[in-house]
C-alpha positions in Angstrom: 144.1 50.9 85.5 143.3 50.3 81.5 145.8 53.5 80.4 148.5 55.6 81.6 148.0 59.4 80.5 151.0 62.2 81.0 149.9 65.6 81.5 152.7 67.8 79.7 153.4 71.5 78.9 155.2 74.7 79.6 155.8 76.0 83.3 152.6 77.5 85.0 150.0 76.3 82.7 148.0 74.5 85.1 149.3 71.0 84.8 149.7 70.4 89.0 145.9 72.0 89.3 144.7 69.6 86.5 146.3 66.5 88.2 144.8 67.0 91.6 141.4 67.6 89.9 141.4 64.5 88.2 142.9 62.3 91.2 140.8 64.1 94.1 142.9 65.3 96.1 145.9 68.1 96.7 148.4 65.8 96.3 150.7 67.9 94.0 152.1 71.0 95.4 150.6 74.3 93.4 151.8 77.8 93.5 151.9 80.4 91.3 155.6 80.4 90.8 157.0 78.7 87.4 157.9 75.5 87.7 157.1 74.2 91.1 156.7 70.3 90.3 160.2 69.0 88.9 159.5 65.0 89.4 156.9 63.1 87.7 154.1 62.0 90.2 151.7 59.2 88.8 148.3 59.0 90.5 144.9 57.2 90.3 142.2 59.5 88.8 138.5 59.2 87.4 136.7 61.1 85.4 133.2 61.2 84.8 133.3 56.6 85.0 136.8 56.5 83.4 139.6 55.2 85.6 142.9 55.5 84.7 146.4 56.4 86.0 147.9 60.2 85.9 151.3 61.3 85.7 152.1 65.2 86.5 155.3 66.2 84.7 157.3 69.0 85.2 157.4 71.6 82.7 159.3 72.1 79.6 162.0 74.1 79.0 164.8 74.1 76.6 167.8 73.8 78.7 171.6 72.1 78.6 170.7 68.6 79.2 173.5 68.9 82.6 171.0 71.8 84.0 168.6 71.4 86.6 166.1 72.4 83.9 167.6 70.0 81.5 167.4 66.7 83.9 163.8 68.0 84.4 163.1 67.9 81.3 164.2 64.7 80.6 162.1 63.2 83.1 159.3 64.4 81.4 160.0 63.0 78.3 160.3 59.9 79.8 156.8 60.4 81.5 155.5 60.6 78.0 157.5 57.8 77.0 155.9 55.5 79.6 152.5 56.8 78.8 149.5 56.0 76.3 148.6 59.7 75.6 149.7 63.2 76.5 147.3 65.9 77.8 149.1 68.8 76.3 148.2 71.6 78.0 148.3 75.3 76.8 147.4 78.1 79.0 144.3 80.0 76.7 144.3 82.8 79.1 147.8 84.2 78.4 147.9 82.5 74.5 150.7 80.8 72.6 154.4 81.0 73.0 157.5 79.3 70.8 157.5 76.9 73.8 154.1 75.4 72.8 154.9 75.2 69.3 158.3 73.5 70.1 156.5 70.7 72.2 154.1 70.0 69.9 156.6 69.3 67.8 158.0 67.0 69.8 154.8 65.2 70.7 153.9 64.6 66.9 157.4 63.3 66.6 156.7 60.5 69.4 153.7 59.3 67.3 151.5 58.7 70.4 147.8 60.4 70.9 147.9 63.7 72.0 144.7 65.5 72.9 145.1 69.6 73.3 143.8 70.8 76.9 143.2 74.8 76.5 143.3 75.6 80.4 141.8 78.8 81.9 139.7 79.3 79.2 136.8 80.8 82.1 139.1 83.7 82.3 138.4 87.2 80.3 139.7 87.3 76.8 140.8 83.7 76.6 139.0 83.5 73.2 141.9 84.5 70.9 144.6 82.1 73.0 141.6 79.2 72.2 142.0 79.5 69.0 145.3 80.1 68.3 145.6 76.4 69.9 144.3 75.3 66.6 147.2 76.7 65.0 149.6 73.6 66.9 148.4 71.2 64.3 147.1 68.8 67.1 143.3 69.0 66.6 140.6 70.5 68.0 141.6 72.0 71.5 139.4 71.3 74.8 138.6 74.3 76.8 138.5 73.2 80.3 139.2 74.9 83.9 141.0 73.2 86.2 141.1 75.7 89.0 137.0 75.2 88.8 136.2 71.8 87.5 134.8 73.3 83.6 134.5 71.4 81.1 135.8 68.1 82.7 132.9 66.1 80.6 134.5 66.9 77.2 137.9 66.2 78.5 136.6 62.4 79.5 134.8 62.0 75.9 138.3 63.5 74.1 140.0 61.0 76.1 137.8 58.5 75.2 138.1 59.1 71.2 142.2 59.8 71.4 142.5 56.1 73.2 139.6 54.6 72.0 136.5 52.9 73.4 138.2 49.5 74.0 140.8 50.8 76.3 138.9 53.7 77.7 136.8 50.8 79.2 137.6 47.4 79.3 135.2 44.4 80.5 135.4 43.7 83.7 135.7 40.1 84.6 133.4 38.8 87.1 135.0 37.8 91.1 133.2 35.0 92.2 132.2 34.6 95.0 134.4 32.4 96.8 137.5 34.3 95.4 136.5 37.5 98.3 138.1 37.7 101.0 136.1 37.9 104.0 137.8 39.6 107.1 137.5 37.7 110.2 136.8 39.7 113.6 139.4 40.4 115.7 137.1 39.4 118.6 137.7 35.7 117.7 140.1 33.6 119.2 141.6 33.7 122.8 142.8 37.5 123.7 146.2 36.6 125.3 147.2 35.2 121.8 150.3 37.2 120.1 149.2 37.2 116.4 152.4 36.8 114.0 153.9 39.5 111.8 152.7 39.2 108.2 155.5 39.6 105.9 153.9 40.1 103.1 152.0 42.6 103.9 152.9 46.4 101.4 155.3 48.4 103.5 155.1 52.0 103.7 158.7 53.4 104.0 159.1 57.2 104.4 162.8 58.8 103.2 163.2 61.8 105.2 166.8 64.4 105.7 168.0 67.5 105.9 169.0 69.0 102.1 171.3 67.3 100.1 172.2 64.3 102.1 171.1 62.2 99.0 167.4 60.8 99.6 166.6 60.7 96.1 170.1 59.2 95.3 168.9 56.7 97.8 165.9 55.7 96.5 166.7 55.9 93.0 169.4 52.9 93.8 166.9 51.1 95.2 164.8 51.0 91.9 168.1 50.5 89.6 166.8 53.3 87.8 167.2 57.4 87.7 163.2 57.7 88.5 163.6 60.8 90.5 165.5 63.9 90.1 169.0 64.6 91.5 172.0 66.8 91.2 174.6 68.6 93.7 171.5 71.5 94.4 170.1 71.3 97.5 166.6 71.4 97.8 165.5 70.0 94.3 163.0 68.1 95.8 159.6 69.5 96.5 156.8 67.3 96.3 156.6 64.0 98.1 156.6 61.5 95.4 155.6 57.6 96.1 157.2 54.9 94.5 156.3 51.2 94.2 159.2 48.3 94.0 160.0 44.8 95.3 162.4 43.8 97.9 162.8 40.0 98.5 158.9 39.5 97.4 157.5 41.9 99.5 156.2 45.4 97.8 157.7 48.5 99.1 156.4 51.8 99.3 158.8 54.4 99.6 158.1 58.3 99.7 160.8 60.5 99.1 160.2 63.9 100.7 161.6 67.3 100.5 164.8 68.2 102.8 163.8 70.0 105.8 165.8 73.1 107.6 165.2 74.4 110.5 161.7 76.1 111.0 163.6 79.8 111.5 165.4 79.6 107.5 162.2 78.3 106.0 160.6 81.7 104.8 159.5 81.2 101.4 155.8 79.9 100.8 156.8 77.3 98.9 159.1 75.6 101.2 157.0 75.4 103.5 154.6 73.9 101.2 157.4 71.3 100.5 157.8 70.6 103.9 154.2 70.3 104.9 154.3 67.9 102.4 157.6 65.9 103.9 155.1 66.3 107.6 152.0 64.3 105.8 154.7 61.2 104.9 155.9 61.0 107.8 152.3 60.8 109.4 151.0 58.3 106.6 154.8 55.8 106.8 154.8 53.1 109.0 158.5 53.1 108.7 161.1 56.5 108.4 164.3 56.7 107.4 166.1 59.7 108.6 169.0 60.1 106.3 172.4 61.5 108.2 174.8 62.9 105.7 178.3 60.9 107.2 180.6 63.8 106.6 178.6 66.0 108.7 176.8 63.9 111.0 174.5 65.1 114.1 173.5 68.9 112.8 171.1 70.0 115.5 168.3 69.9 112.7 169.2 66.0 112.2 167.9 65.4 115.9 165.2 67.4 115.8 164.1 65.0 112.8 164.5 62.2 114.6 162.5 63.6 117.8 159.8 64.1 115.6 159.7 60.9 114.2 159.4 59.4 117.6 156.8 61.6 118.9 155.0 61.2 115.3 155.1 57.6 116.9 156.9 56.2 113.7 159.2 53.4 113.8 162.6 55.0 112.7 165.7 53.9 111.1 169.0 56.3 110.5 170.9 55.7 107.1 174.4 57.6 107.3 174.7 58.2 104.0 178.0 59.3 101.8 180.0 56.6 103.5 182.3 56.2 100.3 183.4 59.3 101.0 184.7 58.4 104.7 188.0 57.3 104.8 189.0 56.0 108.3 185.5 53.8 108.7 186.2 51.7 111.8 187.1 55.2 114.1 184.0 57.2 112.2 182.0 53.9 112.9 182.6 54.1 116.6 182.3 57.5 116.8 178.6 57.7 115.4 178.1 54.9 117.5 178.8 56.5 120.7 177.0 59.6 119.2 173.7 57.9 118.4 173.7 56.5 122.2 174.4 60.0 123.7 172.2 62.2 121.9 169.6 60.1 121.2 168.6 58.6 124.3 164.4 58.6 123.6 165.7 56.2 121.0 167.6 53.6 122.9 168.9 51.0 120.3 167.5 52.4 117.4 169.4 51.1 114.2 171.7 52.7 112.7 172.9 51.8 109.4 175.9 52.9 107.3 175.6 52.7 103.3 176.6 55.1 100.3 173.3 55.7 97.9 175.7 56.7 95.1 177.1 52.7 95.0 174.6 50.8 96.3 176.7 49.6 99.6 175.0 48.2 102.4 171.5 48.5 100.9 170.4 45.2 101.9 171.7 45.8 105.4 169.2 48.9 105.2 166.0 47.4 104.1 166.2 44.5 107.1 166.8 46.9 109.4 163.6 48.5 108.1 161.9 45.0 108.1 163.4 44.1 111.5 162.0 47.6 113.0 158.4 47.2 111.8 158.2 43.7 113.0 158.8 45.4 116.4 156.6 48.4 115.7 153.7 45.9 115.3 154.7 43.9 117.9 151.8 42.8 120.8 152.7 40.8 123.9 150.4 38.5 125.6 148.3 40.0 129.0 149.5 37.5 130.7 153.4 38.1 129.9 152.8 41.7 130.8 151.4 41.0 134.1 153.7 38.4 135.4 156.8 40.9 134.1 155.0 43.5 136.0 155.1 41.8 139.0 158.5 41.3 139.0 158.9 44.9 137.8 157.2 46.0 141.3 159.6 43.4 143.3 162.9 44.4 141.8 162.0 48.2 142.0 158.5 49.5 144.2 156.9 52.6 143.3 157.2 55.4 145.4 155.2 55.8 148.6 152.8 58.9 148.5 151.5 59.9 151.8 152.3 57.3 153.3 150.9 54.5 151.2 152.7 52.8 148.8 151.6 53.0 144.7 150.3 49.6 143.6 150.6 48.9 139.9 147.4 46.0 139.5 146.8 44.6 135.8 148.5 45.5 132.7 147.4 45.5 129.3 148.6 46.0 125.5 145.9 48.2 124.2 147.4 48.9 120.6 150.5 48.0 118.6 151.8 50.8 116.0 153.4 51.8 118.2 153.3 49.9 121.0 150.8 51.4 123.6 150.5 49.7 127.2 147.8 50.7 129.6 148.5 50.3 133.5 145.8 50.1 136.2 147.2 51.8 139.4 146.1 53.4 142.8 147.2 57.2 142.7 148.3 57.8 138.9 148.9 61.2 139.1 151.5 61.2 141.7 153.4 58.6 139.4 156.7 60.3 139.0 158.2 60.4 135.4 160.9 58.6 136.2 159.4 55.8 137.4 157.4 55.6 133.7 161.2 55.5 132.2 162.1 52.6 134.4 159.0 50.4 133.1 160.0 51.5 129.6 163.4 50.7 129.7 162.1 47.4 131.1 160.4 46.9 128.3 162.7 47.6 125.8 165.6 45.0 127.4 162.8 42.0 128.5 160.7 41.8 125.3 163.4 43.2 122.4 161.7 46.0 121.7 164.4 48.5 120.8 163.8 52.1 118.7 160.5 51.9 118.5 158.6 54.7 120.6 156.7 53.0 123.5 153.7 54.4 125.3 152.7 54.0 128.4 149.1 55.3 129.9 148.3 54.8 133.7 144.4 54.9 134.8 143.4 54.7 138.5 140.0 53.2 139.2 136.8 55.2 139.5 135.9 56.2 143.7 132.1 55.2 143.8 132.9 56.8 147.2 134.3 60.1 146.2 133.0 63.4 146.3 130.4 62.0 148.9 130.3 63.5 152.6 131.3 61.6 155.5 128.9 60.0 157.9 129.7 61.4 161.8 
């Protein structure tokens, strides 16, 4: 991306609606409630041929710099730090307010371009609130509507004359050729070969809780740097916001998502926007930490996280958090221990990992259990393996009998990793008792060191040219 822009302005202006306009997509939560975003969120968007990168700020109040308004604020203002110009938006429909004239106040004081964005100016009467914009000192304003897409071409050419030409759009060098990259068909090469992990792949890392057990807290450690907002409220977080960082070399991903309750308290519209949200995370992670507050470990909505993890076919990790606050670590230690094994068992050896997000203590220990959990999640076993384990499976414990006739279990296969997903050709599949499936799985797990990870298993019995068809007397 050439520039970084930072759309700022009061509460309920339009700022969330402008952003997902300009990146394509809903990716900021919008309601018409006052100040629904409270984290920055960057983005990639393009307008009309120019690319560039987005940031959606919360909006600005004056507030006690300790207030949850306050912090809010003052991630904004770093948003517009970080940035090359500010869309200051103004809400034409409703007009001007002291707020507006404070901010742009502030802007002029920063010295960066600024270019005035008069939003809803389709609506009835918003004539007088466009002009009164003129009035801010900050140039001509740009009457535009976000909820509709008007007047998105003389945003890109204001844009373009703020920033200038040069970094509006900067020469592209030329790839050559033999710089591509040309994928290589995963036809080639012998089938029963187990291809290696690629560790440097990006990792996409998903920071999932119940409220206030300190996911932000979390990730903000991780970065070194108070990037997202936190506090003793539960619930600040709405929106899922992505950051980017390194870890050893390798890029991580992380989401941090909005704390979800149970289904029954979550009546307001805008929670459950929020924890929509936290759902599409989780679907678009590889990896998910759930986040266990230490002090108050197990809740019943903590396991019903972790269920849906596994049945989201995610490859999970649990971070009980808080632990400077635990004083007698080695009995707690066991205790979550013998916890995790008891009322978790569809996650049989999952990892568990102890660390404290307000210190930084046993952060490493976190992120290779994330690394050492992926490596599983992507994990594919040779045909062959899988069918001389079966055998043995079969010899050490037989299927059931049905009618009479024994259940054979002929050829096994690995038909896709993430997770990992096994298909079994058998005689009789549907009378396959469940518990039979758990024993293979189990198996599994203990021969090829494959704990926590969810593990499917799909059973297909051959196709009867003979059925259906009456017999001959």
């Amino acid at each position: 991306m050439s520039f970084t822009v930072a759309i700022v302005g009061r509460p309920n202006v339009g700022k969330s609606t402008l952003f997902n306009r300009l990146v394509g997509k809903k990716l900021a939560l919008v309601d018409d409630t006052p100040g629904v975003t409270r984290d920055r969120r960057p983005g990639d968007a393009r307008l009309m041929g120019l690319t560039f990168t987005i940031i959606d700020t919360a909006g600005l109040e004056e507030a006690d710099a300790e207030s949850l308004q306050g912090r809010m604020r003052a991630q904004t203002e770093a948003a517009i730090d970080e940035a090359d110009l500010s869309l200051f938006v103004v809400d034409a429909k409703s007009g001007l307010t002291p707020v507006d004239t404070d901010l742009a106040e502030m802007l002029r004081r920063r010295g960066k371009p600024v270019v005035l964005v008069a939003n809803k100016s389709e609506a009835r009467g918003s004539d007088s609130g466009f002009y009164d914009a003129y009035t801010l000192g900050l140039g001509e304003p740009t009457p535009i509507s976000a909820e509709h897409g008007q007047g998105m071409l003389d945003l890109r050419d204001a844009i373009v004359a703020a920033i200038g030409e040069d970094r509006a759009y900067p020469e592209k060098e030329d790839v050559a050729v033999t710089d591509v990259d040309i994928p290589q068909s995963s036809d080639e090469g012998d089938e029963d070969e187990e291809p290696t992990y690629d560790d440097t792949k990006p990792l996409r890392v998903a920071i999932v809780g119940r409220p206030n057990a300190g996911k932000s807290t979390l990730i903000n450690r991780f970065l070194g740097e108070d990037r997202l907002l936190t506090g003793p409220e539960a619930g600040i977080t709405r929106d899922s916001i992505s950051v980017e960082w390194d870890w050893r070399g390798r890029t991580i991903k992380m989401f941090d998502t909005a704390g979800m309750r149970r289904k029954a308290r979550v009546i307001e519209k805008l929670e459950k926007l929020s924890v929509a949200d936290a759902l599409r995370a989780i679907r678009f992670a590889e990896t998910v930490v759930i986040v266990f507050d230490a002090t108050i470990p197990f809740e019943k909505q903590d396991l019903q996280i972790v269920d849906l993890v596994l049945r989201e076919g995610r490859a999970a990790v649990l971070a009980f958090n808080k632990w400077d606050m635990i004083e007698d670590r080695q009995a707690v230690l066991a205790d979550l221990r013998e916890k995790t094994g008891r009322l978790l068992p569809q996650a049989r050896g999952i990892r568990a990992v102890p660390i404290s997000g307000q210190t930084g203590w046993g952060l490493d220990k976190l992120m290779q259990s994330i690394i050492d959990t992926d490596k599983v999640w992507n994990k594919r076993i040779s045909t062959a393996r899988l069918n001389r384990w079966l055998e043995t499976q079969q010899i050490q414990h037989p299927p059931p009998a049905v009618s009479g006739r024994r259940i054979k279990l002929k050829y096994m296969t690995q038909v896709k990793a993430r997770p990992p997903a096994f298909m079994i050709s058998c005689t009789r599949s549907d009378a396959l008792p469940e518990s039979y499936t758990r024993y293979l799985i189990n198996g599994l797990r203990a021969d090829f060191d494959m704990p926590s990870v969810p593990i499917r298993i799909h059973f297909r019995s051959p196709d009867n040219p003979f059925e259906g068809k009456k017999r001959r007397t």
